[in-house]
Structure formats: C-alpha cells, structure tokens
C-alpha positions as CSV (number, residue, x, y, z in Angstrom):
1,X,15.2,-45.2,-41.4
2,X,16.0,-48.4,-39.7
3,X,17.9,-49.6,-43.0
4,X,19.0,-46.6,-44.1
5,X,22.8,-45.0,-43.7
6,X,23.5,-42.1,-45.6
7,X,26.7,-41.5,-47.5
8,X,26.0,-38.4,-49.6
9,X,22.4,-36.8,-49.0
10,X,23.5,-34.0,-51.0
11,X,24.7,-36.0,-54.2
12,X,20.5,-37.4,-54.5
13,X,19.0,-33.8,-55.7
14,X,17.2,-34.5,-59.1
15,X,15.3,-31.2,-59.4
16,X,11.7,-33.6,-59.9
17,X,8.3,-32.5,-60.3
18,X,5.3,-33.4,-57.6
19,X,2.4,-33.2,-59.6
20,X,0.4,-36.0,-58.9
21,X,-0.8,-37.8,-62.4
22,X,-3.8,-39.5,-61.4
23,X,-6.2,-40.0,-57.6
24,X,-4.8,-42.0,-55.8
25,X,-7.6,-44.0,-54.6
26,X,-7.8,-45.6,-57.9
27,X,-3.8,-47.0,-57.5
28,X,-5.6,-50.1,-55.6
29,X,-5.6,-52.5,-58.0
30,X,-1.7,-51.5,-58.7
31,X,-0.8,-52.4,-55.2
32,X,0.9,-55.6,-54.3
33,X,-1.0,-57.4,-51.4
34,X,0.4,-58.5,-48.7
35,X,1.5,-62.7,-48.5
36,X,1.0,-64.3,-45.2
37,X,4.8,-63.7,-43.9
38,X,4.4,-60.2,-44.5
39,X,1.3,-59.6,-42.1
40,X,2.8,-61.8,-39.4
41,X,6.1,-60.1,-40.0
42,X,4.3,-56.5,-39.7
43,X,2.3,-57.9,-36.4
44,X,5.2,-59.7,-34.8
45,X,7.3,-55.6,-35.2
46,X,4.4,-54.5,-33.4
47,X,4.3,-56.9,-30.4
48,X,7.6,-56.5,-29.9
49,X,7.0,-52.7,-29.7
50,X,4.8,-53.7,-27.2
51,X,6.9,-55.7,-25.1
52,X,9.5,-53.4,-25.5
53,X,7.5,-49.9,-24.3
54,X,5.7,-51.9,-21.4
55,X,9.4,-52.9,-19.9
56,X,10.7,-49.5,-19.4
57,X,10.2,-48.2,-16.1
58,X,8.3,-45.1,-16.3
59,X,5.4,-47.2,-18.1
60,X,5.6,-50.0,-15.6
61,X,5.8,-47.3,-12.9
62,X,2.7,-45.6,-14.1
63,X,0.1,-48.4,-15.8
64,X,-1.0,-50.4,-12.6
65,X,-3.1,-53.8,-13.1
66,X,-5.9,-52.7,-12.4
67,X,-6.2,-49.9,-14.9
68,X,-4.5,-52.2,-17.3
69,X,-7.0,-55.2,-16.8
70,X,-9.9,-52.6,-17.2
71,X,-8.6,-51.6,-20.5
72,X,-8.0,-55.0,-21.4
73,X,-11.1,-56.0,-20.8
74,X,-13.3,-53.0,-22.5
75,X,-10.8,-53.9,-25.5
76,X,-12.0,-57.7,-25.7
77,X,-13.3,-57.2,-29.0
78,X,-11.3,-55.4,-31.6
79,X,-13.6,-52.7,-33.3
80,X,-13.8,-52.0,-37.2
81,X,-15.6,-50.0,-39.3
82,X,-16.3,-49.8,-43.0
83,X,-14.4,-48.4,-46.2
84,X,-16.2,-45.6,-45.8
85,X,-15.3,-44.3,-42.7
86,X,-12.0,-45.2,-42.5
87,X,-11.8,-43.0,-45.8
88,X,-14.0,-39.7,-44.6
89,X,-12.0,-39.4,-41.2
90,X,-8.6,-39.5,-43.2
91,X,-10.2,-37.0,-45.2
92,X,-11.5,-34.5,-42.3
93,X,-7.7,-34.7,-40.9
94,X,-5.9,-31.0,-41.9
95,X,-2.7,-32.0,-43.4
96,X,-0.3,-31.1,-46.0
97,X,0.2,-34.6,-46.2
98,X,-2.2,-36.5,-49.0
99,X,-3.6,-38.9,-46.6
100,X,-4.7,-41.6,-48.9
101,X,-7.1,-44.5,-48.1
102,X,-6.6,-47.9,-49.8
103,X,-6.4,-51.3,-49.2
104,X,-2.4,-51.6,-47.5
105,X,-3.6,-48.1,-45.4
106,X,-6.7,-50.7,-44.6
107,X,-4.8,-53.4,-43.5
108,X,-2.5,-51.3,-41.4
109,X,-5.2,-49.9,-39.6
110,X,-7.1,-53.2,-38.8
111,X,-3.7,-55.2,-37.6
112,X,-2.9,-51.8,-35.0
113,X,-6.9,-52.4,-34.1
114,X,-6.2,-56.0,-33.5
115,X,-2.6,-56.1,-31.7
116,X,-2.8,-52.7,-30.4
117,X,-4.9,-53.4,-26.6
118,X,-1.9,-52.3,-24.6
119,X,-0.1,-50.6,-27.4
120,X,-2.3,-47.4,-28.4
121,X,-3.8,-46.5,-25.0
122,X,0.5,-46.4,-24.0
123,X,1.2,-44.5,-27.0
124,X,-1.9,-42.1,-26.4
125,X,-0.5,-41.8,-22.8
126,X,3.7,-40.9,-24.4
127,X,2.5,-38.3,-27.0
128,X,1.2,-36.0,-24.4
129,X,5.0,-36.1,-23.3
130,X,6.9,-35.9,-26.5
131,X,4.7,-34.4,-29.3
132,X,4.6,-31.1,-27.7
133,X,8.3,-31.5,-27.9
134,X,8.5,-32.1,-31.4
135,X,5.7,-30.1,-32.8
136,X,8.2,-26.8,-31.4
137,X,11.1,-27.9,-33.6
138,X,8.9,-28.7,-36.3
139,X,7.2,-25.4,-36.1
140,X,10.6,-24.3,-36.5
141,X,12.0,-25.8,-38.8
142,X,8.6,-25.3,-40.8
143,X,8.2,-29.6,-41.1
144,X,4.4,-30.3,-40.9
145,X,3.3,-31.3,-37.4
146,X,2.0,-34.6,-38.6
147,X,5.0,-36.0,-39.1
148,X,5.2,-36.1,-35.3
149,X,3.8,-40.0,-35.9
150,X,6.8,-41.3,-37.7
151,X,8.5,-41.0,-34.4
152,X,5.7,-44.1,-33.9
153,X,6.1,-46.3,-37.1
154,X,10.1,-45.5,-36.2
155,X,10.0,-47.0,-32.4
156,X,6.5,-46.9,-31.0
157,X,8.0,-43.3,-29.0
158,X,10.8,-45.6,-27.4
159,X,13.7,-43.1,-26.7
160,X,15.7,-46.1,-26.3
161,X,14.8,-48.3,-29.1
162,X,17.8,-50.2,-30.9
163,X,16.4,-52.0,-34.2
164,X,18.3,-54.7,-35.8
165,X,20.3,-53.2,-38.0
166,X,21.1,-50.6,-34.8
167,X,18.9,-47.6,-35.6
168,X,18.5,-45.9,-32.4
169,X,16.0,-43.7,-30.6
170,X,12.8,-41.9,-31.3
171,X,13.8,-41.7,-34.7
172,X,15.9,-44.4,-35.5
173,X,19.0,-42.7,-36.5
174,X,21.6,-44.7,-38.2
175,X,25.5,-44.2,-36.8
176,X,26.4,-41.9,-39.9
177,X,23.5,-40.3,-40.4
178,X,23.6,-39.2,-37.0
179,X,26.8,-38.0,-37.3
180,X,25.7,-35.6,-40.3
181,X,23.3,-34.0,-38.2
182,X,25.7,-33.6,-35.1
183,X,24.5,-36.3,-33.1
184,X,27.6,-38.0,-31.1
185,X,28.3,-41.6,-30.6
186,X,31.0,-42.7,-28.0
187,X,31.3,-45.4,-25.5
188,X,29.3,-43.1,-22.9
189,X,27.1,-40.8,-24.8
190,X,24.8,-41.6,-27.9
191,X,22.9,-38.3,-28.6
192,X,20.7,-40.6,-30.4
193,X,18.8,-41.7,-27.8
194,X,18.2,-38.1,-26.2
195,X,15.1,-36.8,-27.2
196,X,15.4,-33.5,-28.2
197,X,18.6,-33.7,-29.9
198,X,17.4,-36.5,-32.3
199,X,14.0,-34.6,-33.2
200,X,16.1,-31.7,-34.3
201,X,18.4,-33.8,-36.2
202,X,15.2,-35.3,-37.7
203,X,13.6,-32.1,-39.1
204,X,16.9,-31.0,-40.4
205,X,17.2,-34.1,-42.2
206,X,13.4,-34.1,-43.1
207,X,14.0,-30.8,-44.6
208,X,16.8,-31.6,-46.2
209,X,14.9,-34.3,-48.0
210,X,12.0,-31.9,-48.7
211,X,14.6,-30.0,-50.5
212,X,14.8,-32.5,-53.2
213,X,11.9,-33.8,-53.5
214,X,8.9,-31.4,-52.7
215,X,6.6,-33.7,-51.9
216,X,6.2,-35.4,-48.3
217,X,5.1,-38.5,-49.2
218,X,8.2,-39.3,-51.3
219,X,10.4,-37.2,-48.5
220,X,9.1,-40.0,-45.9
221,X,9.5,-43.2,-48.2
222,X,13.5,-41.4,-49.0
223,X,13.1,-41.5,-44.7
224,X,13.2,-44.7,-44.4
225,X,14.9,-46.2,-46.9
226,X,16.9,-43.4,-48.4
227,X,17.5,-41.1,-51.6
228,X,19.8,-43.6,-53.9
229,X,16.5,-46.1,-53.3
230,X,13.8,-43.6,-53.7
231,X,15.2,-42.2,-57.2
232,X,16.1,-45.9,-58.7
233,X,12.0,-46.2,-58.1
234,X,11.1,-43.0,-59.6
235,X,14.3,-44.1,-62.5
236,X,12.5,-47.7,-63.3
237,X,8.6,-46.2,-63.2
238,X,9.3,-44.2,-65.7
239,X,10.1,-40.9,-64.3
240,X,6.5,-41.3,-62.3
241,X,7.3,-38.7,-59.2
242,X,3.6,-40.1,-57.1
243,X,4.7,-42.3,-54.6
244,X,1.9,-44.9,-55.3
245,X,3.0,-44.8,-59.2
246,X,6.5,-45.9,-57.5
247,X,5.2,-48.5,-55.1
248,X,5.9,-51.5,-56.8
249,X,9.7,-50.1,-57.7
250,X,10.6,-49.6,-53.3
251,X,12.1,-51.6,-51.3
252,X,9.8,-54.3,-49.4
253,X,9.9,-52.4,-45.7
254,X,9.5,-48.9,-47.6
255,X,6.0,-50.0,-49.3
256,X,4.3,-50.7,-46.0
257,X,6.1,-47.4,-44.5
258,X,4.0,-44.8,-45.9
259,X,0.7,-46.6,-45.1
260,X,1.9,-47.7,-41.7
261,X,2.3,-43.8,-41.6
262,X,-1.3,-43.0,-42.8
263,X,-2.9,-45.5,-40.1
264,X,-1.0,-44.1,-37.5
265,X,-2.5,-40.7,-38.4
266,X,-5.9,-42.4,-38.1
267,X,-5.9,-44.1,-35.3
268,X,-3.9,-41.2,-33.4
269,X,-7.3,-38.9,-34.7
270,X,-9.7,-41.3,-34.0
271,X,-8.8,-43.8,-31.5
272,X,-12.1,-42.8,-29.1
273,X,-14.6,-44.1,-32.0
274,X,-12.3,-47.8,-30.9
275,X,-13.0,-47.3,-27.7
276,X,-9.3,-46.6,-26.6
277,X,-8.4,-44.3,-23.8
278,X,-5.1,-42.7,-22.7
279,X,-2.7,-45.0,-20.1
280,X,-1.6,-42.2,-17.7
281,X,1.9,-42.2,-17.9
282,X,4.1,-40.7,-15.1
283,X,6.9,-38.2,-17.0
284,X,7.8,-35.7,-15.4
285,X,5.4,-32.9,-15.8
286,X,8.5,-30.5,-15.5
287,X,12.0,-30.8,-15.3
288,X,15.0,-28.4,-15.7
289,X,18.6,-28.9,-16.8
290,X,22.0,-28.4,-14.8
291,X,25.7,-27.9,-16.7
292,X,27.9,-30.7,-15.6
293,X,31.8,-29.7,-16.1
294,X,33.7,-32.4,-14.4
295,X,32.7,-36.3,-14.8
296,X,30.2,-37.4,-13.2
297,X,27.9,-40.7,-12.3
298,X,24.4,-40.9,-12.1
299,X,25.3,-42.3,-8.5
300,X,27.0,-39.5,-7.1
301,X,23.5,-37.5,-7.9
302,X,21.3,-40.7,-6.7
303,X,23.7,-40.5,-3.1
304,X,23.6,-37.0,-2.7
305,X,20.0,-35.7,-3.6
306,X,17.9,-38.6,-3.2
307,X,16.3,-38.5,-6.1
308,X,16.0,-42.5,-7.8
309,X,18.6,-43.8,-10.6
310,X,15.2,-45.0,-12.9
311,X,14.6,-41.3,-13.1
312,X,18.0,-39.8,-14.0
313,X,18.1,-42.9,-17.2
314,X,14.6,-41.9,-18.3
315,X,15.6,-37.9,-18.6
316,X,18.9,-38.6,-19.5
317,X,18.5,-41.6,-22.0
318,X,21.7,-40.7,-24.0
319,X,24.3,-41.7,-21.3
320,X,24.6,-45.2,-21.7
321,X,27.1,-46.2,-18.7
322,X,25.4,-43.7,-16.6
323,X,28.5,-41.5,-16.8
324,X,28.7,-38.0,-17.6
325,X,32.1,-37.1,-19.2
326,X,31.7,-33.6,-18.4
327,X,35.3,-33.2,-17.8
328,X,35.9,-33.2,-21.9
329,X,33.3,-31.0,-22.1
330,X,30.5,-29.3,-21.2
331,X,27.6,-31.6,-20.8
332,X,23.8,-31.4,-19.9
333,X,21.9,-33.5,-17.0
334,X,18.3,-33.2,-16.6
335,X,16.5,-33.2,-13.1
336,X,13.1,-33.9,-12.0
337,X,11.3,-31.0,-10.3
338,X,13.3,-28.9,-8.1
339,X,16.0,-31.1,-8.1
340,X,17.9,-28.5,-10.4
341,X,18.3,-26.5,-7.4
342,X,19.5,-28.6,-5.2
343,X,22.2,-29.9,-7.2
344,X,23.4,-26.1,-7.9
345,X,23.2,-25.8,-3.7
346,X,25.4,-29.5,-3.5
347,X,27.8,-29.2,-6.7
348,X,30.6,-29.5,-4.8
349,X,29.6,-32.2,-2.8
350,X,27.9,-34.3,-5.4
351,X,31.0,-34.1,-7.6
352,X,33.6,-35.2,-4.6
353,X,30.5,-38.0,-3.3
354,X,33.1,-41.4,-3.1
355,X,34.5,-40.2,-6.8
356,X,37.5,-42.9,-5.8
357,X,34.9,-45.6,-6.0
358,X,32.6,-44.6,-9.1
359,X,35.9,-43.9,-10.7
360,X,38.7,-46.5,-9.8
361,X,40.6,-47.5,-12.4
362,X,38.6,-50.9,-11.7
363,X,35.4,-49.4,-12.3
364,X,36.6,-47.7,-15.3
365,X,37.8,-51.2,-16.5
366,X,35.1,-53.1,-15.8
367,X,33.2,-50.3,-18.1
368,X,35.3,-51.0,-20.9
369,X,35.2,-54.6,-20.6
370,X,31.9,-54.2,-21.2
371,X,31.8,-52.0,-23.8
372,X,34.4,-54.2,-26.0
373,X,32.5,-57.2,-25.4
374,X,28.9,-56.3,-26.3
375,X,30.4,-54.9,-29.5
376,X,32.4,-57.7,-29.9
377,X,28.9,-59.9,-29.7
378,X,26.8,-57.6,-31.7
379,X,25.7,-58.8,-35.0
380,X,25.1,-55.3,-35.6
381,X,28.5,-53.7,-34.3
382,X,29.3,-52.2,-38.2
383,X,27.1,-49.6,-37.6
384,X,29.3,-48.1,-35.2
385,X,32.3,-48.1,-36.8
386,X,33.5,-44.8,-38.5
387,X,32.9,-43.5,-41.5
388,X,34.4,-44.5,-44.5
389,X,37.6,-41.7,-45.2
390,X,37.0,-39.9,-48.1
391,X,40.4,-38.8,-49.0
392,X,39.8,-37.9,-53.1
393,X,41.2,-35.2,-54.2
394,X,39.6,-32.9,-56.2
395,X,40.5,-32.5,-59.5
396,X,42.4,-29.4,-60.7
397,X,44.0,-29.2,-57.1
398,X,47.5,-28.3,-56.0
399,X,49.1,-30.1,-52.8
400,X,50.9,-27.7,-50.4
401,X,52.2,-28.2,-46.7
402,X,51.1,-26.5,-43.4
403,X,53.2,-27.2,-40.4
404,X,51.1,-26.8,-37.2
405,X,51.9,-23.6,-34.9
406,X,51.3,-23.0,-31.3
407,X,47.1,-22.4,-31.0
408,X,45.8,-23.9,-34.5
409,X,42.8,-26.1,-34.3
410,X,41.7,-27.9,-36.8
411,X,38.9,-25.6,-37.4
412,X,41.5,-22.6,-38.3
413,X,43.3,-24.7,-40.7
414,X,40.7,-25.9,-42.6
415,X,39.3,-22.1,-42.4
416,X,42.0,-20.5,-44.1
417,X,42.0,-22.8,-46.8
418,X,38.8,-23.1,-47.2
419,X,38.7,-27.0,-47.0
420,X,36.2,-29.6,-44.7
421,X,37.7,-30.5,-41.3
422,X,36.8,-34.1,-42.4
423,X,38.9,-33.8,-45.8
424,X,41.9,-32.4,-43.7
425,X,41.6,-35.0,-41.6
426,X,41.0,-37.7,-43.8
427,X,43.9,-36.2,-46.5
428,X,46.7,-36.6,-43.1
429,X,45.3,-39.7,-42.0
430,X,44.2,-38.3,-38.8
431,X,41.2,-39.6,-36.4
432,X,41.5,-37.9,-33.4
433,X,41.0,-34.1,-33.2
434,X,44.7,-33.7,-31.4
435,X,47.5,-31.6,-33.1
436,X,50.8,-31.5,-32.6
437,X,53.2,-28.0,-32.9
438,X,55.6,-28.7,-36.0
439,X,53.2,-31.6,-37.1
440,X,53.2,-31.7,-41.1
441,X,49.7,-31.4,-42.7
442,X,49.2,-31.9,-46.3
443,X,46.1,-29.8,-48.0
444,X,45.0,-30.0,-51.4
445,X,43.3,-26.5,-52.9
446,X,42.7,-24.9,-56.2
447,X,45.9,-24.5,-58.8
448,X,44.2,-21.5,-59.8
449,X,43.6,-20.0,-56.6
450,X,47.4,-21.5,-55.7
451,X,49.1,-18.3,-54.8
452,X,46.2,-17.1,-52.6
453,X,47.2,-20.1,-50.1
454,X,51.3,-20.8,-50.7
455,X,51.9,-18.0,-48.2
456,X,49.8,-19.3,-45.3
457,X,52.4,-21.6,-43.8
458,X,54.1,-18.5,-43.0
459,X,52.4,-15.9,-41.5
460,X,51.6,-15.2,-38.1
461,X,48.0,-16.3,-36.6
462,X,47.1,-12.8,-36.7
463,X,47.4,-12.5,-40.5
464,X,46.0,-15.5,-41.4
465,X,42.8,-14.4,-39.3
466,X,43.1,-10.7,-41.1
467,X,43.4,-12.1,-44.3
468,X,40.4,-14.5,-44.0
469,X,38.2,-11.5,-42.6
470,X,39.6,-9.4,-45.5
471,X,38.6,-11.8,-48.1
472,X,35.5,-12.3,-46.2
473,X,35.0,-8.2,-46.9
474,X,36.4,-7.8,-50.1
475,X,33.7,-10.3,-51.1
476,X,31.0,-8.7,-49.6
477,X,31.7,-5.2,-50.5
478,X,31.5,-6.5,-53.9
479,X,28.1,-7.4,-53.1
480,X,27.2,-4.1,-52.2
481,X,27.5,-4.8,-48.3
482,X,29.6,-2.5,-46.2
483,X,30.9,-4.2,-43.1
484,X,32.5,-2.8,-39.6
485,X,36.0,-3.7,-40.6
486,X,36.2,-3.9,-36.3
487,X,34.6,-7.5,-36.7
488,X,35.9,-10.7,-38.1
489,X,33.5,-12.0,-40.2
490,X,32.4,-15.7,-41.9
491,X,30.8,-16.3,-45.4
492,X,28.3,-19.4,-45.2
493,X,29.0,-22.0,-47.1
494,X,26.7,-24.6,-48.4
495,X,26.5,-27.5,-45.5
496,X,27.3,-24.9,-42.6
497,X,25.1,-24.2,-39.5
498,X,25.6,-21.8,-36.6
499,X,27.1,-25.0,-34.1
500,X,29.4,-26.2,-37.6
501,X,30.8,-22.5,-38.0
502,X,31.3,-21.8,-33.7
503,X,33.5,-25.0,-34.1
504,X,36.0,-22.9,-36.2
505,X,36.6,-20.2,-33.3
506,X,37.4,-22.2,-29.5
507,X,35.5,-20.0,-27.3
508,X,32.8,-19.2,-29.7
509,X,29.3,-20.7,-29.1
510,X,26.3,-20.6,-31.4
511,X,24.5,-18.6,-28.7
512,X,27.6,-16.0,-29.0
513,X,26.6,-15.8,-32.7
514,X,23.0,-15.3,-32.8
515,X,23.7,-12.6,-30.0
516,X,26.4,-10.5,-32.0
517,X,24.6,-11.0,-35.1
518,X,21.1,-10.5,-33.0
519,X,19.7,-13.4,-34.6
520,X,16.5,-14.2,-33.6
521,X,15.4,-18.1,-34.0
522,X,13.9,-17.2,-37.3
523,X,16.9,-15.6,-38.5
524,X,19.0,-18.6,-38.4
525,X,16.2,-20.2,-40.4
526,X,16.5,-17.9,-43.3
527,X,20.3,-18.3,-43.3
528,X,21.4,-18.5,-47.1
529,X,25.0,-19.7,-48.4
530,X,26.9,-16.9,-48.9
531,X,25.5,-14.6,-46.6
532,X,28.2,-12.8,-44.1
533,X,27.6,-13.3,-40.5
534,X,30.0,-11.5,-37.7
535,X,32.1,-13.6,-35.3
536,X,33.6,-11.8,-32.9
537,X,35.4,-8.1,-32.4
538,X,39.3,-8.1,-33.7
539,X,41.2,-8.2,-30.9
C-alpha cells in the first residue's frame, strides 16, 4: 500500500472469476527476473528496515550486546536449502492462501536469509506482541490469519514507519485511505500509527477488496498497489484473473509484493531450520487504557506518576506532539502495568501538573512552528492534504435550500435527506464541521422524490426526526417487519458502519447501539444494507 491512495474503492467491482487456469509452479519461465538494481533496491528496503526497527527504544531497551553479538555470531554464515525444501515447507503451511514456490518467491527468501541477521530474530521477538493483536480482528472480520505478515512486507512491524510516499504505520495507510476507514489525521493525532486502530482499518479494507475479487492473492497485489492497477492487469492479460497470469501486466513494486509475501510466510514457519532465534523484546506484557477528557501532555503523566516518556510514545504511537487533545473529545491513553490506576487515583492532579507551562501560548506556538515547517520541507507533504471535493451532482436531482436551526448537526441534515455528510459539505463549500443558526445550505436530491423533501426546511426538529423514523417503518413494514413505533429507527445503507451511523445522533455511541439492538460482535458482522437497526427511545 505504500503507493496506493484510494479515490473510489467501491467504483473497482468487476464481478471476476478465481478459477485458477493452469499450476502455478509452471508460470516460471513467464516471470520476469530480477536486473541487478532491482535486488539491491529490494535489499537496500530491507536494511533500512533494519536500521529503522533497531532505533526505536523498546528494541534498543531490550536486545543488549551481548545477546546481539551471540546472534551475530551463530548467524556468520547465511543458511540455504534446496528447491525442494523451500517448496514442501510452503506446502505443509495451512492456508487459504496458494502459497506458491518459484523462482522471485526463491530469491525473496535467500536475500531475507542473507540481510536478515538482526532483522528476523527482531521480527520473531515483535510478533509475539502484535500478531496476537491482529489475528483477534482478523478472526473477526473472518480475513485469514496469515495475512498477519503483510504488516511485515508493509513496515517490518514498525508502528511508526513513514515510507516515502508517506504511508504510515503497521500497515502503511495512505492519508485518504485512512480517512475511508475512520482513521484521523491532525496536527496531533494520526490514528495511523496506533496499532489497533490501523489493523481494523486494514481488515475492513482487506475485506472490502475480498469483496471484489475473491481471491487473496489478487486482494493483496489490489493491497498494495490498488484496484484501478490490479484490473488494467487482469484488462491487458486477457481477462486472466491468476495473479501469476497478470504478473507481467503490475506495477514493478506490486510483482515482488506477493512473493515478498510468500517468503515472509516461510521464513516466519521455519526460521529454526536457519538457525534464527527470537530477540526478547521488552513490550509491555500488559497494559490497560485510561479516558482522557481535558488536554493533556505526556509530561504531566511522566511528572506525576513516574512512569518514563519512551514508554507513553511506544503505547501511544499516534500522538505525534505528545499531546492529547482530549478537550475536543474523548481520547484514549494507554498505561503500562498498574499505572491505569494510579492515574484514576491522581486525575486531578495530573491534569492541573504546571498546565501554564506545557500549555503557554509559547509552547503551543513553538508546536505549530514546527508542524508548518516539517510540512513545508516534506517532499511528501501532498499526502496530507485533503481530499479532493467531490461536489457533482447527480443527475436527475433538484436543488432546494435548508437554513440551519438551533441543534442541527451535520449528521441530521444530511439524515433527512438522505445525502453523504461529505456531499453536503462539499455542495456548501464547507470544511470544518461548524454550523451556524440561519446559515443557508444548498442540497441536491431526487426530482422525483422532490416533494418528500421541499417541506423539511420547515418543520420542527421533532417532525423531521418522526418523519425519518416513519419512513424508516413504513419501509420495513413493507418488508414484513413490525417495529416498536416507541423507537426511532435507521435503515443501513450501503457504506455505513455502527461508528458512521452513531455520528448522525450526538450522544449516541456504537456501544449504545449494539446494546439496544443487543448486538453481539458477530451481529455487527452480518449487518446487511437495508436492514433496520434501533437508535434510541422517542423522547
């Protein structure tokens, strides 16, 4: 994904078969070898991995020289092994994923042999960390658990990781394909580079992909270098849907992703038979999570409770200034150990701990300086500019005019006339999410649905809410649902999620949802477009 931003993920379905025409063993010959540049290029991206994992604290904190020279020196000699073998252990791994051996999955797992001395027994040490992690969400999302190991091609499990086209995190999320999945990018947070956030972002998207392709080796190549790429292959082979039919048609960096992938698998399955041993690495082996409503700096917590500022930005990766802007709104912090506890017991004090000094207006300038500058500098800073409007109009559309009342969000408006926040936004030329009482808002919606929304600009809040939940049950009862006409009720629509519909209703969480609805985790799964979910009780 480190070249890919997505535009329209949606507009890339092409319905295609994944019947695989022929083994793919015997694809060899078809495969363009690697020149010289290429193989330095593809060792040079993994000794910068290197470098870059060994420089962040918690490895330095937890690989001391002497294990490290021992390692080093029982890896003195790079060990292979025949055709043969290679093949038969990718064979004995159970996957979903067709695991194939040829000469690129070859060369990929001799160059991670031959640069990988400090590099595997690090990453052997991380995954006990992370890929417990991820296998949950992937379990849940129903993803197969070995594609845990792209979070390795992506950024050697770097949480922090910045490429140079400014994919971030475990999983190398563009800017605006973070922002499809949820993931927020300001000047103080990027949820990119938190963890957990990320990896469900990833199997959403991974599913997603899954969704128009069937077939996980094409869903990883569309991974990293996108739908629009992956279909122009498919479009110029012929209508071949086997990604080693489509090699030669991918992008350069795509065609050494998938077998970059496959080695991975390998060597992650069989790294003892190389004579590579974990790296201990010192994570915390548990940690818990606090609410923080008011802003807040890392050094009010370091002050107060003791524990060390390395620690807070290796839990926390996703606050880049080491502030918390917890008075916009409610934001997470996670603690080492009992440390969760003792920053309930010293809120208070932790808050009010020389505030006037982590926030004078000096401070706060300084941070901006910075900011502006190192964006300013960054060859890269495109990536984090907003997404492009898209302010079309769709065709057999009427344009009417909503003037903003006391209480409407956003969310409401584009509710009751069943439009995307973004579209409303991007139709009134608005960025920020601020409204105004008597502001002017032009929608567009259906002239044949026309007199179904002329009336809205007039009625009270009360029977604009009545009349969506009355449409919302008229529909349904034509289903053959009867609903408590107590409730107010939503009707999924195709891109919504449980956090995407909460958004409409301020006070409304997706936790409130699931609980009225009593939603288990699977439930929300199996949540179809068009389904009716309750909201809340009328008031």
């Amino acid at each position: 994904m480190k070249k890919f931003f997505v535009s329209a993920l949606s507009v890339c379905c092409l319905g295609m078969t994944t019947a695989f025409a022929q083994d793919p063993e015997s694809t060899d010959d078809a495969l363009v070898s690697n020149s010289i540049s290429e193989i330095v290029a593809e060792e040079n991206q993994v000794s910068d991995e290197i470098d870059s994992l060994l420089s962040l604290w918690y490895i330095k904190n937890s690989i001391n020289s002497e294990e490290m020279s021992r390692e080093t020196a029982l890896q003195s000699t790079p060990v292979y092994f025949s055709d043969s073998i290679y093949s038969s252990v990718l064979k004995s791994i159970p996957t979903t994923f067709p695991l194939v051996y040829n000469q690129k999955v070859k060369e990929w797992i001799e160059m991670y042999i031959r640069r990988g001395k400090y590099l595997i027994p690090t990453l052997l040490g991380l995954s006990q960390y992370y890929f417990p992690k991820i296998e949950q969400v992937f379990d849940q999302y129903g993803i197969p658990l070995e594609l845990k190991y792209l979070t390795i091609v992506e950024s050697a499990l770097n949480p922090v990781a910045v490429s140079k086209t400014g994919a971030t995190g475990l999983w190398q999320f563009m800017y605006g394909t973070g922002r499809m999945y949820d993931l927020e990018v300001t000047t103080l947070v990027d949820d990119r580079r938190d963890p957990d956030k990320e990896t469900i972002a990833a199997a959403k998207f991974l599913k997603d992909l899954y969704s128009i392709y069937g077939d996980w080796a094409l869903v990883i190549a569309a991974y990293n270098c996108g739908p629009g790429n992956v279909n122009k292959a498919i479009k110029r082979s012929g209508g071949k849907t086997n990604f080693w039919e489509i090699y030669p048609y991918l992008p350069l960096e795509t065609r050494g992703y998938v077998p970059a992938f496959i080695s991975v698998n390998y060597l992650m399955n069989n790294y003892k038979a190389h004579g590579y041993a974990p790296f201990r690495v010192d994570m915390p082996s548990y940690s818990d999570t606090v609410v923080i409503s008011d802003k807040l700096h890392f050094g009010q917590v370091v002050g107060v409770l003791g524990v060390t500022l390395d620690e807070l930005r290796t839990l926390n990766p996703q606050y880049k200034k080491d502030i918390i802007p917890g008075d916009i709104k409610p934001m997470s912090l996670r603690l080492p150990g009992d440390y969760a506890t003792r920053f309930a017991e010293q809120e208070k004090e932790i808050y009010d701990y020389k505030d006037s000094i982590f926030f004078s207006p000096a401070q706060t300038l300084e941070i901006a300086k910075a900011t502006a500058s190192a964006y300013a500098n960054s060859s890269n800073s495109r990536n984090y500019a907003p997404e492009p409007c898209d302010n079309s109009i769709p065709a057999g559309s009427s344009k009417l005019t909503y003037t903003v009342k006391q209480g409407d969000t956003f969310g409401f408006i584009a509710n009751w006339y069943d439009v995307k926040i973004s579209k409303l936004k991007c139709w009134n030329n608005i960025v920020r999410d601020r409204l105004n009482v008597g502001q002017k808002l032009v929608v567009y919606v259906p002239t044949k649905r026309l007199n179904s929304y002329k009336n809205i600009d007039n009625m009270t809040f009360a029977q604009k809410q009545s009349q969506k939940s009355n449409q919302i049950v008229a529909q349904s009862n034509t289903n053959g649902k009867k609903l408590d006409s107590n409730y107010e009720y939503y009707t999924i629509r195709k891109g919504d999620n449980l956090n995407t519909i909460a958004a409409h209703y301020p006070g409304i969480s997706d936790q409130d949802i699931m609980k009225i609805n009593g939603f288990t985790s699977a439930d929300v799964r199996r949540l179809q477009i068009g389904q009716v979910i309750k909201i809340r009780k009328k008031k």
